[in-house]
LOVO-374887 format. One record per residue (C-alpha): residue in three letters; z, y, x. Coordinates in steps of 0.001 Angstrom, whole numbers. Layout:
<sites>
<site rest="ALA" c3="Z" c2="Y" c1="X"/>
...
</sites>
This chain:
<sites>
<site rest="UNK" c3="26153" c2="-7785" c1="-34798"/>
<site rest="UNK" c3="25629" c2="-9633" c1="-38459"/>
<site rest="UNK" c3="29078" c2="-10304" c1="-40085"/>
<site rest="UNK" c3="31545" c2="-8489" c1="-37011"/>
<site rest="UNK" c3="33279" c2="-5300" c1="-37294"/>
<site rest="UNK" c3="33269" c2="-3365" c1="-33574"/>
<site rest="UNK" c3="36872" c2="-1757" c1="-33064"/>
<site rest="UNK" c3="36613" c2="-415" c1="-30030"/>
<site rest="UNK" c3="36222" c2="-1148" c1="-26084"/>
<site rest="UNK" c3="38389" c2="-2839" c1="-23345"/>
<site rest="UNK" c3="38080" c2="-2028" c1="-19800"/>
<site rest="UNK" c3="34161" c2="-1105" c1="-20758"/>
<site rest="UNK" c3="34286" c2="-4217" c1="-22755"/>
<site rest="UNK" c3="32955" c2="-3988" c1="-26903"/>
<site rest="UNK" c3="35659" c2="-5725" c1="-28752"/>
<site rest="UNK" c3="34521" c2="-6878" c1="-32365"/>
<site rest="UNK" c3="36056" c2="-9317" c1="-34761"/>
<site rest="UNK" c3="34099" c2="-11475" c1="-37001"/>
<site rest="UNK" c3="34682" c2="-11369" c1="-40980"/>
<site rest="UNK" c3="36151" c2="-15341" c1="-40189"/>
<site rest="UNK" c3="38653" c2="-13836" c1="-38813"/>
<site rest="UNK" c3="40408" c2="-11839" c1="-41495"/>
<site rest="UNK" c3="40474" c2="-15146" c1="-43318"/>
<site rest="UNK" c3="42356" c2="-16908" c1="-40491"/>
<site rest="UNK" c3="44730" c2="-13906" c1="-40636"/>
<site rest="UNK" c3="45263" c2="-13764" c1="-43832"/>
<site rest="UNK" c3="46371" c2="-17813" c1="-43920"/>
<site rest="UNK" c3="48453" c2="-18080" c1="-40894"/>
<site rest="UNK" c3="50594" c2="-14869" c1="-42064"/>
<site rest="UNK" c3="51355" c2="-16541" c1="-45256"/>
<site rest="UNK" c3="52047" c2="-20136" c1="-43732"/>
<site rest="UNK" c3="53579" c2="-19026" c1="-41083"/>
<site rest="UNK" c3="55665" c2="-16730" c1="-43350"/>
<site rest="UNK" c3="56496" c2="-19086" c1="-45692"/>
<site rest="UNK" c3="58013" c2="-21081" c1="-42440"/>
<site rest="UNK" c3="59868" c2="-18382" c1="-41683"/>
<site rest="UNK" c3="61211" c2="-17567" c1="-45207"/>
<site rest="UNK" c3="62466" c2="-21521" c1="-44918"/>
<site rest="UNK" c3="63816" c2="-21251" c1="-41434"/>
<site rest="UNK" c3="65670" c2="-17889" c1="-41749"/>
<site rest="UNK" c3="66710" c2="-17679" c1="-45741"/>
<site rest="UNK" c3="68829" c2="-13996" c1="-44819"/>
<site rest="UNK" c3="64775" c2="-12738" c1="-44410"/>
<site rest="UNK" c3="64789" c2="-10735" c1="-47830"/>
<site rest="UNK" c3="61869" c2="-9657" c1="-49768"/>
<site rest="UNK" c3="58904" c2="-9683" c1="-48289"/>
<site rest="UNK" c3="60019" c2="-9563" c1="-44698"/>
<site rest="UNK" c3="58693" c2="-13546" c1="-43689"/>
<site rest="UNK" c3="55410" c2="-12401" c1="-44792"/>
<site rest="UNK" c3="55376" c2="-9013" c1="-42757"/>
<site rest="UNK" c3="56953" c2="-10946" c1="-39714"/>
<site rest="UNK" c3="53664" c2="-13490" c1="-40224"/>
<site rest="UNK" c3="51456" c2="-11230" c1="-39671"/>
<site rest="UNK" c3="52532" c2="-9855" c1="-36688"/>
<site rest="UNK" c3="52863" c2="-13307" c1="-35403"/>
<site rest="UNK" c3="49424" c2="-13961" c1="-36325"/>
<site rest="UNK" c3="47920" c2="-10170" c1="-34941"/>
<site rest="UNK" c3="50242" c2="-11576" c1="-31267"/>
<site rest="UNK" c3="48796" c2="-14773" c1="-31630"/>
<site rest="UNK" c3="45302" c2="-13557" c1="-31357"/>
<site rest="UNK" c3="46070" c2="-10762" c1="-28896"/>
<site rest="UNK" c3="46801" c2="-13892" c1="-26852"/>
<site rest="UNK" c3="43431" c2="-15272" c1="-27803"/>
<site rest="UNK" c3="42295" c2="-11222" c1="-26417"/>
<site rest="UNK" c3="44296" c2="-11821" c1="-23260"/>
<site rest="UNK" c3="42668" c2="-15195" c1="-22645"/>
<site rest="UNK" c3="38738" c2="-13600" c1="-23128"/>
<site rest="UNK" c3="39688" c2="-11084" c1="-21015"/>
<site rest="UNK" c3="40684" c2="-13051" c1="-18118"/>
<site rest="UNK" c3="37315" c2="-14585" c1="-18568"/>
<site rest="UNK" c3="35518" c2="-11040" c1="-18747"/>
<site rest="UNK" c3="37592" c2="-9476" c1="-16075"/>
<site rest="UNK" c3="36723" c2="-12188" c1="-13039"/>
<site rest="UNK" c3="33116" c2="-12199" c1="-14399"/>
<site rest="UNK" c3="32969" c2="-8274" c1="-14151"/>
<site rest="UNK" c3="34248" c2="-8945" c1="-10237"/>
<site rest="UNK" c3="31360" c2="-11022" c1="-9764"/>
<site rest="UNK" c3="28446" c2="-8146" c1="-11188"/>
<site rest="UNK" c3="28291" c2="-9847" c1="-14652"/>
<site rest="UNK" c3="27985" c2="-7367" c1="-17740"/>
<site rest="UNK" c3="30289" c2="-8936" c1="-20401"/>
<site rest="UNK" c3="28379" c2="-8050" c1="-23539"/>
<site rest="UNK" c3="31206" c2="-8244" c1="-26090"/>
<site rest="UNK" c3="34618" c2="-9943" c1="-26651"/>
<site rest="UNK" c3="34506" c2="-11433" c1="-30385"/>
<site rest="UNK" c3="37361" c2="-12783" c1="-32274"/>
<site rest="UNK" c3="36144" c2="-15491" c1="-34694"/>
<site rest="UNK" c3="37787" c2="-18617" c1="-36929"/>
<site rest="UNK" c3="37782" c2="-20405" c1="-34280"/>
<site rest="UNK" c3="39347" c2="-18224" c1="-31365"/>
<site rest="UNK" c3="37842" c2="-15902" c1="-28708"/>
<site rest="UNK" c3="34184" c2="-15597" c1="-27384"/>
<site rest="UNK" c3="32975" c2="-13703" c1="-24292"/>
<site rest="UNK" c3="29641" c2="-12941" c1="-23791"/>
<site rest="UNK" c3="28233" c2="-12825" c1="-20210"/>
<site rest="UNK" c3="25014" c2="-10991" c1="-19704"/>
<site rest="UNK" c3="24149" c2="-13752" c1="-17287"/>
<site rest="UNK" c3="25837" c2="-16647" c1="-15570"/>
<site rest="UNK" c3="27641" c2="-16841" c1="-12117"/>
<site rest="UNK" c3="25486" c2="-17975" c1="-9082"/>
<site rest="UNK" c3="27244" c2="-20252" c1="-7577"/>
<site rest="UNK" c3="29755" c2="-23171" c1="-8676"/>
<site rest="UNK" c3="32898" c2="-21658" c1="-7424"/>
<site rest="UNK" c3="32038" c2="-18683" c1="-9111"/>
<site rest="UNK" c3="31293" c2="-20312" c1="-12877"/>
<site rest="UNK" c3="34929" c2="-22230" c1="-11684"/>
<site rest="UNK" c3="36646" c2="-18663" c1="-11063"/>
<site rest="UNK" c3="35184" c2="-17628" c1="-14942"/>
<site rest="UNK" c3="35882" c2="-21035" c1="-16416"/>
<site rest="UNK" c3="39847" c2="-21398" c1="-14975"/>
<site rest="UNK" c3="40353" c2="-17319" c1="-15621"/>
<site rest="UNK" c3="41257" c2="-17952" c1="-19266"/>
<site rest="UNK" c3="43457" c2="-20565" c1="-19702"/>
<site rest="UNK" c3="45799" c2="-19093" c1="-16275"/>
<site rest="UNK" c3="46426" c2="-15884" c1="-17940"/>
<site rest="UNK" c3="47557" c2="-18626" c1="-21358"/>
<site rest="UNK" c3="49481" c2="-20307" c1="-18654"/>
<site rest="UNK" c3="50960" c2="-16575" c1="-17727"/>
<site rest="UNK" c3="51582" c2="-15832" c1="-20929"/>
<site rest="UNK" c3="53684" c2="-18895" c1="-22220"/>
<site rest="UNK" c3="55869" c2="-18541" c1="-18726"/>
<site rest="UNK" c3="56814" c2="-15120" c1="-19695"/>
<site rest="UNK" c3="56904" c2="-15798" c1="-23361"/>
<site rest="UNK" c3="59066" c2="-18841" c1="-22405"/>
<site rest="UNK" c3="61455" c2="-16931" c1="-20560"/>
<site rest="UNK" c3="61523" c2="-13921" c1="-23124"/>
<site rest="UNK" c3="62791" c2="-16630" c1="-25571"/>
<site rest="UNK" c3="65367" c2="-18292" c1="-24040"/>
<site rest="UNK" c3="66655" c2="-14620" c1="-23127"/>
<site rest="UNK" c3="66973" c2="-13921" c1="-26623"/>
<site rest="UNK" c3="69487" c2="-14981" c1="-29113"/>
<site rest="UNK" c3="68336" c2="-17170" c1="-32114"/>
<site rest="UNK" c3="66513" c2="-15965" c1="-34633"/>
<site rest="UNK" c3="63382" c2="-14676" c1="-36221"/>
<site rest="UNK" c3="62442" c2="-12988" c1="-33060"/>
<site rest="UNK" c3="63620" c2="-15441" c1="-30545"/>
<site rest="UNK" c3="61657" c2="-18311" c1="-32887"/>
<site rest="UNK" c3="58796" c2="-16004" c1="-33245"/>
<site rest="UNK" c3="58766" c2="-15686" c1="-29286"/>
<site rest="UNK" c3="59084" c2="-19132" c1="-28820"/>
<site rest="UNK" c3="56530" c2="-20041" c1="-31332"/>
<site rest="UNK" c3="54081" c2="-17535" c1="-29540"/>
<site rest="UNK" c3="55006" c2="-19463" c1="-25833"/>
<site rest="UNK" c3="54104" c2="-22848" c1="-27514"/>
<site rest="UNK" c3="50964" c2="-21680" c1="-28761"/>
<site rest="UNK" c3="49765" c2="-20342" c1="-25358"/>
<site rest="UNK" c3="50831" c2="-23133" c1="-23821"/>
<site rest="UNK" c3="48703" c2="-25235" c1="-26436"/>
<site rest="UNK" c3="45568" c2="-22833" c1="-26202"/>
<site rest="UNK" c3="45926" c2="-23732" c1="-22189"/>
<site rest="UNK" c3="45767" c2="-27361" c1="-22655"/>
<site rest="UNK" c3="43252" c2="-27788" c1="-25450"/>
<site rest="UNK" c3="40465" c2="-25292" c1="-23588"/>
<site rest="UNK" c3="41253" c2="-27896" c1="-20717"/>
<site rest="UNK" c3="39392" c2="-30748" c1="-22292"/>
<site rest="UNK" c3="36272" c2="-31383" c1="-19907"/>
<site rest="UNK" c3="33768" c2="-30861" c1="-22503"/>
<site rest="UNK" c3="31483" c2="-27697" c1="-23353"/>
<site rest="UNK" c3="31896" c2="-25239" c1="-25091"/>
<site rest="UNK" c3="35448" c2="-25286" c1="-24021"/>
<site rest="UNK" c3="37186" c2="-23935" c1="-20330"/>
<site rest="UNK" c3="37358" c2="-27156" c1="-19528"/>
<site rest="UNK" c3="33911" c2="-28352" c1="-19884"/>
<site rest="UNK" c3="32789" c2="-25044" c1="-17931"/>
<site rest="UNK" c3="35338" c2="-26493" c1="-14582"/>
<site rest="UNK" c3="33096" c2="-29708" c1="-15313"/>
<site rest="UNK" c3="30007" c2="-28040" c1="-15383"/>
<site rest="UNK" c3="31157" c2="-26289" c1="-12117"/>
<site rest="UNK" c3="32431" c2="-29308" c1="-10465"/>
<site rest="UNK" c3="28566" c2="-31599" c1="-10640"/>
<site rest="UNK" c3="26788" c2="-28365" c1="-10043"/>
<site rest="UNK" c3="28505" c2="-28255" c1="-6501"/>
<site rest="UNK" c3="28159" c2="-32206" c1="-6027"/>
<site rest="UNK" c3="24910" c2="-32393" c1="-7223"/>
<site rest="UNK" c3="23179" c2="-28906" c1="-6047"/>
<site rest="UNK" c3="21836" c2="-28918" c1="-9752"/>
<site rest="UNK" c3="23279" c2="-26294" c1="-12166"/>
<site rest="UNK" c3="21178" c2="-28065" c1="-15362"/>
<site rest="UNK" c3="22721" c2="-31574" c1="-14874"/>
<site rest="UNK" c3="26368" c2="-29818" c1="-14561"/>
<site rest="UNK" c3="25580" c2="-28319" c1="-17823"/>
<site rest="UNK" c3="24131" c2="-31544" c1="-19573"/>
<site rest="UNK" c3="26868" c2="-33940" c1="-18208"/>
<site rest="UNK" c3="29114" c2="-31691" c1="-19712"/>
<site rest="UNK" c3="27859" c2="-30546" c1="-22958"/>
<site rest="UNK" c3="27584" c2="-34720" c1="-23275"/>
<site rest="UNK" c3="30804" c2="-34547" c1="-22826"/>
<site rest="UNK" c3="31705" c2="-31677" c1="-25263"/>
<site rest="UNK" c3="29637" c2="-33661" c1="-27911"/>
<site rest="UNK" c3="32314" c2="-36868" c1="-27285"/>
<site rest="UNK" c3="35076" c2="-34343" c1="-27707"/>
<site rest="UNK" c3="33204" c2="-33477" c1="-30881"/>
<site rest="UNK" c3="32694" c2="-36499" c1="-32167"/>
<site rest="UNK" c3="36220" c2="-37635" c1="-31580"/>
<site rest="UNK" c3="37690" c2="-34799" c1="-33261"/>
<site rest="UNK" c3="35142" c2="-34907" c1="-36573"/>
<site rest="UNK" c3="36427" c2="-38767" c1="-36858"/>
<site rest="UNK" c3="40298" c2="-37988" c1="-36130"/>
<site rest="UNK" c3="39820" c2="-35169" c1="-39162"/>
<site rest="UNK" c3="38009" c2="-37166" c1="-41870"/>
<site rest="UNK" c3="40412" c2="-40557" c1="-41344"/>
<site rest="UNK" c3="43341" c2="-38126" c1="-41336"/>
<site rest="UNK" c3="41521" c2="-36209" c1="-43841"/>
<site rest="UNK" c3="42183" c2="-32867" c1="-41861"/>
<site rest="UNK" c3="39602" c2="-30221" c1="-42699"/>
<site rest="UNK" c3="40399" c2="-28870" c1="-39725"/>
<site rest="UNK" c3="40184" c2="-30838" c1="-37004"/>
<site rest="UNK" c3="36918" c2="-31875" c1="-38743"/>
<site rest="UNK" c3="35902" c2="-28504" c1="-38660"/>
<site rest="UNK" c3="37097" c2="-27936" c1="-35069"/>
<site rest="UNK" c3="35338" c2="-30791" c1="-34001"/>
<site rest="UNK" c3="31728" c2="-30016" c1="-35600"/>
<site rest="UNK" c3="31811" c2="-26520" c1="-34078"/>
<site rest="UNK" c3="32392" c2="-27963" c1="-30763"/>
<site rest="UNK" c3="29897" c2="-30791" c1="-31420"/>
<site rest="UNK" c3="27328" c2="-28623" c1="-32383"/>
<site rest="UNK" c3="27771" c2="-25847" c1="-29745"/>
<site rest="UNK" c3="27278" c2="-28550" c1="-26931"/>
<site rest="UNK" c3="24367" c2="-29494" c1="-28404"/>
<site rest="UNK" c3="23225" c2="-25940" c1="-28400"/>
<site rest="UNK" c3="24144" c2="-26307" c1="-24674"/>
<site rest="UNK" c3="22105" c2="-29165" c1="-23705"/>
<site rest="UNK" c3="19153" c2="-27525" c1="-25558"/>
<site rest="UNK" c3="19576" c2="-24059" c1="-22985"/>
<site rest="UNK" c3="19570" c2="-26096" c1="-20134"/>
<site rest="UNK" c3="16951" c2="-27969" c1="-20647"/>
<site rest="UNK" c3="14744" c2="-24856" c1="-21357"/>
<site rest="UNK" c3="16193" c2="-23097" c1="-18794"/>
<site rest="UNK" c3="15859" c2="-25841" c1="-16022"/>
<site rest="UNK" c3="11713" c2="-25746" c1="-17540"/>
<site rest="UNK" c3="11180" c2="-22033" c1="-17022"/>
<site rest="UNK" c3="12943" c2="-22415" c1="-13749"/>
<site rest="UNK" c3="9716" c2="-24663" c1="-12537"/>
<site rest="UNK" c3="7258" c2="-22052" c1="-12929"/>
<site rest="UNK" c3="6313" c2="-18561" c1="-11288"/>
<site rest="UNK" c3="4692" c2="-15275" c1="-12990"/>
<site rest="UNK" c3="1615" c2="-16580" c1="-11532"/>
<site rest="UNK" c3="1727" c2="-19707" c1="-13433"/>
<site rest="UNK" c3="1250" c2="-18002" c1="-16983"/>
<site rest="UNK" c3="-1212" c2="-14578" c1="-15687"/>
<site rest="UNK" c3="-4739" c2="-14956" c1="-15228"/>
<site rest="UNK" c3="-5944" c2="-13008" c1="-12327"/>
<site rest="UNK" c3="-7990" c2="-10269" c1="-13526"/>
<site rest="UNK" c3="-7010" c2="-10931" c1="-17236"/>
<site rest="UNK" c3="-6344" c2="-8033" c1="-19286"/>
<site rest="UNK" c3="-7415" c2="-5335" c1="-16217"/>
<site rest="UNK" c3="-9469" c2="-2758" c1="-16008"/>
<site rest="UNK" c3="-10724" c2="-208" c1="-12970"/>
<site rest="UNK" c3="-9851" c2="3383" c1="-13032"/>
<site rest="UNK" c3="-12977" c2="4683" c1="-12974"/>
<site rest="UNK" c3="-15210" c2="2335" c1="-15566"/>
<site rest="UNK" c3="-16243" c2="3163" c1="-18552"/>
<site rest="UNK" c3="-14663" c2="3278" c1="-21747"/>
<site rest="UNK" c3="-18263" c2="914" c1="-22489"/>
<site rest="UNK" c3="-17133" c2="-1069" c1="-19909"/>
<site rest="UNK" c3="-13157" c2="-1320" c1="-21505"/>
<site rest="UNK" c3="-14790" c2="-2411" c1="-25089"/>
<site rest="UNK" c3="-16795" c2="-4588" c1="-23481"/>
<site rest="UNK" c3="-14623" c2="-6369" c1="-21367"/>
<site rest="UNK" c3="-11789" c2="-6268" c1="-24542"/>
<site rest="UNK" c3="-13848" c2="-7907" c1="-26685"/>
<site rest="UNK" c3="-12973" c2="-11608" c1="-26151"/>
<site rest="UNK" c3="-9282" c2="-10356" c1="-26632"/>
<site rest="UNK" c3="-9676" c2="-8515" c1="-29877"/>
<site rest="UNK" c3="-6489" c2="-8590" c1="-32107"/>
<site rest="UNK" c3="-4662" c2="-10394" c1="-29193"/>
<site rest="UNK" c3="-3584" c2="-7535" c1="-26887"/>
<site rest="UNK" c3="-3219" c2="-4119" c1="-27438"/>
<site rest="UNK" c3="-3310" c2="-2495" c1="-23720"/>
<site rest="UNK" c3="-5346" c2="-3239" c1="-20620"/>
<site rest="UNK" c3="-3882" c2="-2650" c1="-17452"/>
<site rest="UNK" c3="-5349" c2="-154" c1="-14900"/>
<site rest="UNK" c3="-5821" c2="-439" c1="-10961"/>
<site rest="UNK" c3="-7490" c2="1907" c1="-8337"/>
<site rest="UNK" c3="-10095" c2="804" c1="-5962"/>
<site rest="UNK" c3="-7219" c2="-880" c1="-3519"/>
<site rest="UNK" c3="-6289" c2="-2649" c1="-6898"/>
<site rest="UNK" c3="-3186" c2="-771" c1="-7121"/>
<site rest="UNK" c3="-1496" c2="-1198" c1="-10568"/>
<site rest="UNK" c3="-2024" c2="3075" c1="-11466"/>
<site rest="UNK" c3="-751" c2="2722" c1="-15576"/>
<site rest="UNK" c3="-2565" c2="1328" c1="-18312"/>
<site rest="UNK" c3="-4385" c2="2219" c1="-21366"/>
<site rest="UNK" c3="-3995" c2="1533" c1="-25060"/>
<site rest="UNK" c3="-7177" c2="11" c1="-26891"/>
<site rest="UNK" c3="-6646" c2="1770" c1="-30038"/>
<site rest="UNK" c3="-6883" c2="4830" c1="-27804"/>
<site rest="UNK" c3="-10717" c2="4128" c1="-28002"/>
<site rest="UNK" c3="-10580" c2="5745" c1="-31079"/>
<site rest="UNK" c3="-10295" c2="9092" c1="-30048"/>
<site rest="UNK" c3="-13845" c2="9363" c1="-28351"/>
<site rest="UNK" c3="-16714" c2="8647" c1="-30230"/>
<site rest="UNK" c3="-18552" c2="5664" c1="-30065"/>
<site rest="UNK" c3="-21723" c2="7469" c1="-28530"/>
<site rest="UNK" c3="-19424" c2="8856" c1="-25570"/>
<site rest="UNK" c3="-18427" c2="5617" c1="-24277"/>
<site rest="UNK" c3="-20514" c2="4864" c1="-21422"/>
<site rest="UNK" c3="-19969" c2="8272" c1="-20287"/>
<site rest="UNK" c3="-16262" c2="8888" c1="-19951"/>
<site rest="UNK" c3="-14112" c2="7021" c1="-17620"/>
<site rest="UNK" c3="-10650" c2="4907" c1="-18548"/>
<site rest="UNK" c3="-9098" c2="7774" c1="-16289"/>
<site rest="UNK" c3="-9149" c2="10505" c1="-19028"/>
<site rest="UNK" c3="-6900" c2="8087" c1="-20998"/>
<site rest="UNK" c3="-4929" c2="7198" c1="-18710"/>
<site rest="UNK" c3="-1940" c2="10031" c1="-19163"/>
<site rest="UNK" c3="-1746" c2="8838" c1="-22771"/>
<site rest="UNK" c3="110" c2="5316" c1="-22102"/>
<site rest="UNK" c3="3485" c2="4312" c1="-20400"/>
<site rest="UNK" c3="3198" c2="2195" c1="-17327"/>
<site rest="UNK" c3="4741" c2="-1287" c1="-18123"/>
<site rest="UNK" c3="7560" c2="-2904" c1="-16200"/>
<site rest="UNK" c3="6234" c2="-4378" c1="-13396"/>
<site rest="UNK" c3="7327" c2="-7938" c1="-11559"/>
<site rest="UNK" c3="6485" c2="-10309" c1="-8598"/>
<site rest="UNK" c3="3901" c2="-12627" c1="-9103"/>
<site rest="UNK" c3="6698" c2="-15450" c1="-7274"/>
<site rest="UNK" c3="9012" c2="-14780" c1="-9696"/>
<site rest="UNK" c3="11035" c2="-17264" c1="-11891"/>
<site rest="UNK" c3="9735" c2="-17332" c1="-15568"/>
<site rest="UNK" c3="13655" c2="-17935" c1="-16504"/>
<site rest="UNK" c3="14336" c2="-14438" c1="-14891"/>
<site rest="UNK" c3="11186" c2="-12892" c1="-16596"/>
<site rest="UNK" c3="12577" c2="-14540" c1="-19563"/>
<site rest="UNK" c3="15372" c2="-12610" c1="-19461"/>
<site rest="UNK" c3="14507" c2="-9554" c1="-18847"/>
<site rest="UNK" c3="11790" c2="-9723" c1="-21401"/>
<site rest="UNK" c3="14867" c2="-10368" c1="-24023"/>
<site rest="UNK" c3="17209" c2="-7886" c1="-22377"/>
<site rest="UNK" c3="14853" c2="-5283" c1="-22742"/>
<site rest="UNK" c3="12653" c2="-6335" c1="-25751"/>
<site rest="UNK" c3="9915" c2="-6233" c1="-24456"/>
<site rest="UNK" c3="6291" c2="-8507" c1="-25049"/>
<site rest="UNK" c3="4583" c2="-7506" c1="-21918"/>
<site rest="UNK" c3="4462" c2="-7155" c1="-17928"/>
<site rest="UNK" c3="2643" c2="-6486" c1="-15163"/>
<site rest="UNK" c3="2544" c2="-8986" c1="-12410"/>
<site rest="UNK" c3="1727" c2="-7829" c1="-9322"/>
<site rest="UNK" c3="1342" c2="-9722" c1="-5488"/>
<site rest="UNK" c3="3818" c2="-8785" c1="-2466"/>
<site rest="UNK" c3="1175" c2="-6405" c1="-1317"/>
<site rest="UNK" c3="1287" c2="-4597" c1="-4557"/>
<site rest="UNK" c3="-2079" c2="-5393" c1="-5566"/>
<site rest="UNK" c3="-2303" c2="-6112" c1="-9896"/>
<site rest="UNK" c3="-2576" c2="-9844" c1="-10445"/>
<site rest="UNK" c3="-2929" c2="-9269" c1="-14586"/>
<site rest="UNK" c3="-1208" c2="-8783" c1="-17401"/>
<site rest="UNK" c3="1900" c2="-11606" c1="-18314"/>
<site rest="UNK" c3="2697" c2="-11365" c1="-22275"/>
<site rest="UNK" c3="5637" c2="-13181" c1="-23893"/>
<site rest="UNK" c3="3038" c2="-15609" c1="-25949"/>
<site rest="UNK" c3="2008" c2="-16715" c1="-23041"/>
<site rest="UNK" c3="4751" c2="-18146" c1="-22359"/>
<site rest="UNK" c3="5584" c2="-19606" c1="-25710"/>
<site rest="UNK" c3="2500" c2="-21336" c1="-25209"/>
<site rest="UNK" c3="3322" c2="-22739" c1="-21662"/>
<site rest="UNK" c3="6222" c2="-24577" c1="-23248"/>
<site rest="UNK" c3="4612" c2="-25385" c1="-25983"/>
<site rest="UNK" c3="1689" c2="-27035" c1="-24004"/>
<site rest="UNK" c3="4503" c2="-28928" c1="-21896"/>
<site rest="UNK" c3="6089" c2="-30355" c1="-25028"/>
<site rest="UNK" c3="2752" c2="-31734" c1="-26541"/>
<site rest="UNK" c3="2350" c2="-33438" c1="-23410"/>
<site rest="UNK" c3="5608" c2="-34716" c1="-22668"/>
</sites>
């Protein structure tokens, strides 16, 4: 991962932090610090400072706590949680997939900010069971933050906690995931917008920042859904032509060239199928190499069969947004497609569906 340092694992989780996030470190120890130095002047030498950056390494084990609640109610569902990334901003999970229902993107969404809401209970209570001082403020300060970190992932707008309960919430009124995500990425880009204006009139680099980062995430959002609710339209069999790319287990190599020629430079493999048209494995075109020319017509695409790894194979019925991902989860460029009886329909290959879209957005 460009730019983030992997420190270990939680619960099965990769935890990484991002090279933002030294820089955030680094600041809030010394501000925070310097409060301290002015709050408690008995702090000698460089003890504010070394108390600040504790408070700051707390303060983002909160941010931790909060991911985690995310990851650990998404791992209940059958999610994989990728990573766990501390960045300038905060925390990021990263879900493998989403949750397939509403109440279950809710359960995700509402995990984070209730373990903040934990947190600055029992933070709150630590505090006033202390006696005043650097610890006590420290505690306190910690409780207020959580508290804060609750509230502000709240706001009903994507990227944030908030906008995912949103998203949630028209998904089950509407029966339409994609609009839930649109309505509130909109949203998200409103809580953007707001925030950019708030930091340049109050000349807050900050907020500014804050607010393009959320602006331009929900963007990001509105763009996903609307290629995801596209792919979700069509079927393997909308992007495979029958027969395409297929060969018979007992024709020629002749045959193979023949038949590849229209292809040349455009796929590498043909698939091969028995006489029931049974997908059997396929064979690699540059394989044709190793008999000579003469010999074509005479030996069969069985004798290079053993040399080439049968490719992944899916249902013809199948949603190109699944296919999608699984072609990116695994890296791959090609499947097979197959009907329910198990007979080949052809070969499906990842340009193909490049050029679906593509075709879609020319004539939109």
């Amino acid at each position: 991962m460009n730019g983030n340092f992997r420190l270990g694992s939680l619960f099965g989780i990769p935890f990484y932090l991002n090279a933002s996030w030294f820089l955030v470190l680094l600041f809030f120890s010394w501000t925070y610090g310097n409060g301290l130095a002015a709050q408690f002047p008995n702090l000698m030498g460089i003890a504010p400072w070394l108390l600040g950056l504790g408070t700051a390494i707390l303060l983002f084990s909160s941010v931790l706590a909060h991911e985690l609640g995310h990851s650990l109610v998404a791992m209940q569902q059958g999610i994989e949680v990728k990573s766990i990334t501390l960045f300038l901003f905060g925390g990021l999970a990263s879900l493998e997939e989403e949750s397939k229902t509403p109440f279950g993107a809710f359960a995700i969404a509402i995990a984070g900010p209730a373990v903040s809401v934990l947190l600055w209970a029992l933070l709150s209570y630590g505090s006033m069971s202390l006696s005043s001082g650097p610890i006590a403020a420290i505690v306190g300060f910690l409780a207020t933050i959580n508290l804060f970190l609750a509230l502000f992932n709240m706001i009903p707008g994507l990227p944030l906690d908030g906008g995912n309960v949103l998203k949630a919430a028209v998904w089950k009124i509407t029966g339409n995931r994609y609009r839930g995500i649109r309505i509130a990425a909109r949203a998200g880009q409103v809580v953007g917008g707001v925030a950019i204006a708030s930091g340049i009139l109050s000349l807050s680099v900050w907020n500014a920042l804050i607010g393009w980062f959320l602006y331009q995430n929900a963007g990001r959002a509105i763009q996903s859904s609307q290629l995801q609710e596209e792919l979700s339209r069509y079927t393997a069999a909308d992007v495979v032509t029958e027969g395409e790319f297929v060969i018979g287990l007992h024709d020629s190599l002749r045959q193979l060239a023949n038949q590849a020629i229209p292809y040349q430079g455009k796929v590498s493999r043909f698939l091969v199928v028995d006489e029931q048209g049974q997908l059997v494995g396929s064979v690699n075109l540059e394989d044709l190499n190793s008999v000579a020319t003469m010999q074509w017509p005479q030996v069969s695409v069985k004798e290079l069969l053993q040399k080439t790894v049968l490719p992944p194979v899916v249902q013809s019925t199948q949603s190109l947004l699944d296919i999608v991902a699984l072609l990116d989860r695994e890296k791959l460029q090609t499947l097979a497609v197959v009907k329910e009886s198990g007979a080949l329909v052809g070969l499906l290959e990842k340009a193909a569906i490049r050029r679906l879209l593509q075709q879609r957005v020319a004539t939109a």
